[in-house]
C-alpha positions in Angstrom: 0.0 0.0 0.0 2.9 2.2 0.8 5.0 1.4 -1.8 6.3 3.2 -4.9 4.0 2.3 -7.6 7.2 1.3 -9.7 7.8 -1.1 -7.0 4.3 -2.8 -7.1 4.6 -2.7 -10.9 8.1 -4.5 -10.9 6.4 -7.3 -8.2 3.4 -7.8 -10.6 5.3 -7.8 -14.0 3.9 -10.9 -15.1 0.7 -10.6 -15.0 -1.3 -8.5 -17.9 -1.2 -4.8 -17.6 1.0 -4.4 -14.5 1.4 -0.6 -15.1 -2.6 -0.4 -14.6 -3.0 -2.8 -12.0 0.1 -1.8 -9.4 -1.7 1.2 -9.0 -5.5 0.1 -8.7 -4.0 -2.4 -5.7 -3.0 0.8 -4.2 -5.6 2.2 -4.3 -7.8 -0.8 -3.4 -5.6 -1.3 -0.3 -5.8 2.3 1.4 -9.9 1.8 0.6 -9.9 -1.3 2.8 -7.9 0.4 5.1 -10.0 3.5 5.6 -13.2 1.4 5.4 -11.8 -1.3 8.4 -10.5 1.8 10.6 -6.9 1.9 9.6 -6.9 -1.7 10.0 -6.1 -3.4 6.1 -7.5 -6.8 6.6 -10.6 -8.6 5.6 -11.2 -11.7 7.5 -14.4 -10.1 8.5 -15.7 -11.3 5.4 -15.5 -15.1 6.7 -18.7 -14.3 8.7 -20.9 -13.1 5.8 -21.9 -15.6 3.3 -20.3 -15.9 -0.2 -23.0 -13.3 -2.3 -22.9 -10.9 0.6 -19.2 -10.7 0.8 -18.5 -10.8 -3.2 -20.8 -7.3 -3.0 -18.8 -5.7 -0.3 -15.7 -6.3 -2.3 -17.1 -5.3 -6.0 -18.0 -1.7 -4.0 -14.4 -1.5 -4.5 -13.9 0.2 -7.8 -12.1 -2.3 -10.5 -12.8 -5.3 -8.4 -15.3 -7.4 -10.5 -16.9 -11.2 -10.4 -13.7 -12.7 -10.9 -11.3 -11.0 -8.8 -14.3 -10.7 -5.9 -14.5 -14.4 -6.2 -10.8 -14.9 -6.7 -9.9 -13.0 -3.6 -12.8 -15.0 -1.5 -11.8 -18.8 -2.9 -7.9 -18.4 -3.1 -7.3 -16.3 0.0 -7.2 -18.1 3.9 -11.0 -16.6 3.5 -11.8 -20.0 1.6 -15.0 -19.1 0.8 -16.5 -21.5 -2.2 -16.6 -18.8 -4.9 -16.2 -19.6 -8.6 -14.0 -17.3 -10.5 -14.6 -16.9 -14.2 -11.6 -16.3 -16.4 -11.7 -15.6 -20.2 -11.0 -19.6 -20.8 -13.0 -21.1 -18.0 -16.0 -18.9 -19.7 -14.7 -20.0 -23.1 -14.9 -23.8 -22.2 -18.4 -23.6 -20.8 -19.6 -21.7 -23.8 -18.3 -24.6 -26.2 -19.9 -27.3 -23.7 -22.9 -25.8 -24.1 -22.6 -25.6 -19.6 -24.2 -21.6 -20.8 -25.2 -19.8 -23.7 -23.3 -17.5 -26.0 -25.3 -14.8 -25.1 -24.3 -14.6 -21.7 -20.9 -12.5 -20.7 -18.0 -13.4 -18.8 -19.4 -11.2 -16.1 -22.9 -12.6 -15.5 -21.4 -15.8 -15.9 -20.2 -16.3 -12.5 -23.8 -16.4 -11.1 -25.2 -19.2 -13.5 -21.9 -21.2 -13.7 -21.6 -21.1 -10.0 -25.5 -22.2 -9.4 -24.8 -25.2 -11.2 -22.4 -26.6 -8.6 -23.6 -28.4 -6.3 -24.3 -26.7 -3.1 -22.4 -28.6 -0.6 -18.9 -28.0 -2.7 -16.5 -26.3 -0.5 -13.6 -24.1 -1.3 -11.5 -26.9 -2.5 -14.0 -28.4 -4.8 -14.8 -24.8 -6.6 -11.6 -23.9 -7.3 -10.5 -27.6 -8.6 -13.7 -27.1 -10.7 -12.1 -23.8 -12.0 -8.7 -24.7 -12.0 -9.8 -27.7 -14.7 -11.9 -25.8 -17.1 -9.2 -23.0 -17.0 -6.3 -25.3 -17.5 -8.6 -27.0 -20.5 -9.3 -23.9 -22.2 -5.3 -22.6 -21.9 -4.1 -26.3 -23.2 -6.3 -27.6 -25.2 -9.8 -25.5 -26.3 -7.8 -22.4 -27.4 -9.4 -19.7 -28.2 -8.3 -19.9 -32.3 -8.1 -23.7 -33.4 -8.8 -25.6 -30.6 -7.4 -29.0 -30.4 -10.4 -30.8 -30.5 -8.8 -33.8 -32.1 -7.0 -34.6 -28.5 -9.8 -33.3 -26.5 -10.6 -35.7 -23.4 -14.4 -34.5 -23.3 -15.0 -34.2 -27.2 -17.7 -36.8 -27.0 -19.1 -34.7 -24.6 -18.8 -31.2 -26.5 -21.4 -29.6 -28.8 -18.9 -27.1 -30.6 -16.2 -29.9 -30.7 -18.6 -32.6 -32.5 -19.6 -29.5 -35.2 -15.5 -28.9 -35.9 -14.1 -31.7 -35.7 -15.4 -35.1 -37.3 -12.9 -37.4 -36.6 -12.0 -40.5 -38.9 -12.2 -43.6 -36.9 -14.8 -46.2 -35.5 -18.5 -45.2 -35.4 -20.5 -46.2 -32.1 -24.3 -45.3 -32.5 -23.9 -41.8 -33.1 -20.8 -41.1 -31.8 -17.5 -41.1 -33.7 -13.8 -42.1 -32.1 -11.0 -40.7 -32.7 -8.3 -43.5 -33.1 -5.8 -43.5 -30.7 
């Protein structure tokens, strides 16, 4: 919070846009400090449930869905939140898990309503962690590589682009290994 913002920025350089995010944390940080009475921490937000305390931290301007959720599930907080990242939206798009229409945004609601209730912490994130690992290795964003995808059988937009040569089982086709 008290450090240069060239400092911050040189701590965060590998993530994208350092040079705008070094000073949002900043900023972020003395607002959680001035709203907890000087005191910068937010374990308070273990006592509220998960929708209540995602709103208290999206007050904060630039904190959105996925870094409110992000915050709550990889934190000590531990709270069962589902962050949404471009490729975890991208793989539940193609899997037909939502719509096209809807947004990475309004996405965390209705992806996170489909888990099932009694998940804890661990469960959500190993839930993200494996559609977002899918969608970086495998269901790129250009040219997926639906031809060594392990849920192809299982993927709307996979079975239109890709029609693999190999056996035929009723109506699905497999790939030969």
């Amino acid at each position: 919070m008290n450090a240069s913002v060239a400092e911050v920025e040189d701590l965060i350089q590998s993530v994208t846009w350092p040079e705008q995010k070094a000073p949002r944390i900043q900023s972020i940080l003395r607002q959680i400090s001035e709203a907890r009475n000087g005191v910068l921490e937010l374990e308070f937000l273990a006592d509220l449930p998960v929708e209540e305390a995602r709103a208290w931290l999206e007050k904060l301007p630039g904190v959105g869905p996925k870094t409110s959720a992000a915050v709550l599930n990889f934190s000590r907080l531990r709270k069962p939140a589902l962050p949404v990242d471009c490729h975890h939206h991208r793989v539940a798009v193609r899997t037909g898990l939502i719509p096209k229409s809807v947004a990475v945004g309004p996405s965390h609601i209705v992806l996170q309503a489909q888990l099932p209730p009694e998940w804890d912490a661990q469960a959500v994130y190993d839930n993200h962690e494996v559609l977002m690992l899918h969608g970086q290795r495998c269901c790129y964003f250009n040219n997926p590589a639906c031809h060594r995808c392990a849920i192809w059988d299982l993927c709307p937009e996979g079975q239109k682009r890709w029609q693999p040569k190999g056996e035929v089982h009723g109506d699905i086709h497999h790939a030969p290994l």
